[in-house]
C-alpha angles and dihedrals in degrees: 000000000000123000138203127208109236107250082048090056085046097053092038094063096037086061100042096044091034095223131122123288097249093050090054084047094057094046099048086046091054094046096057082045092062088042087240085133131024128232130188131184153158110289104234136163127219124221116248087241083050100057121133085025141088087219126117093007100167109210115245095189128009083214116098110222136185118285112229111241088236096059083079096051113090107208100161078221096180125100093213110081097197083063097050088106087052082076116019113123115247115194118195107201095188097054092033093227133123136192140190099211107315096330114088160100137294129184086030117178133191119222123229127227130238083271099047129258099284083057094050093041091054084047103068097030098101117266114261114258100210139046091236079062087044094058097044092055097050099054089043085060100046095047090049084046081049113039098244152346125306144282078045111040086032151352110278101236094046085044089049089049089052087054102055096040093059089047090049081225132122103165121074094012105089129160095263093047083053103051091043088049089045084049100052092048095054089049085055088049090057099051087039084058096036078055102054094049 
């Protein structure tokens, strides 16, 4: 079975959804919380001194092991609200480590599926509700699939036929829906971008 390091994983679904890093985190994250995918790592332990880092982890094991699904899950479950930071849960994508509290994991990795990771991440992302979602979704793939938008990455007819066919719908998705939709995404891309700088 392949594997994936977690900032890989992170930056693999940014780019293929086009969307900020911290957006792709939260949705891995809640992904490996709903045990639609499945994470493994190192069991290591932080120094008081260390919390909130990923600094100074001393290994408990050199044996990876299975990640419960509920180690992703933050549930604040304390009743003493001076001690809530004692358990939150602190992932640290660029070292691909997370604790709860000072219990966690370092060198974790996130299996792919028989189809690869970018198929398992779309997977467990929820189905779009309307067909205005539907349709987002399907040109976002095909210009991942492509490299790019069109005119560039393709010529715009065959890429709105691409389109249509992935979303199984004629009516209501004609050339010109698809390139202002194409359009307006681009243009969301771009402030999204202006806004991480």
């Amino acid at each position: 079975m392949k594997h994936m390091f977690l900032a890989e994983a992170v930056a693999q679904l940014a780019s293929a959804k086009r969307y900020p890093v911290k957006k792709a985190e939260g949705d891995l994250v809640l992904g490996l919380g709903k045990g639609r995918l499945v994470a493994e790592g190192i069991p290591a332990r932080l120094p008081e001194w260390a919390r909130w880092t990923s600094a100074g982890a001393m290994r408990k094991s050199i044996q990876y092991e299975r990640i419960p699904d509920g180690f992703w899950l933050e549930d604040f479950a304390t009743d003493d609200p001076y001690m809530r930071d004692v358990m939150e849960l602190a992932i640290h994508v660029d070292s691909n480590s997370a604790f709860l509290g000072l219990e966690g994991y370092i060198q974790i990795r996130i299996f792919q599926g028989e189809k690869g990771l970018a198929a398992s991440l779309f997977e467990f992302v929820s189905a779009p509700k309307s067909k205005e979602d539907q349709l987002t979704i399907a040109i976002r793939e095909i210009m991942t699939e492509l490299g790019g938008p069109p005119p560039e990455s393709c010529p715009w007819k065959p890429f709105c036929d691409r389109v249509r066919a992935k979303i199984g719908k004629q009516r209501g998705c004609g050339d010109r829906t698809i390139e202002r939709r194409v359009k307006a995404l681009e243009t969301e891309d771009n402030e999204l971008r202006q806004k991480d700088k």
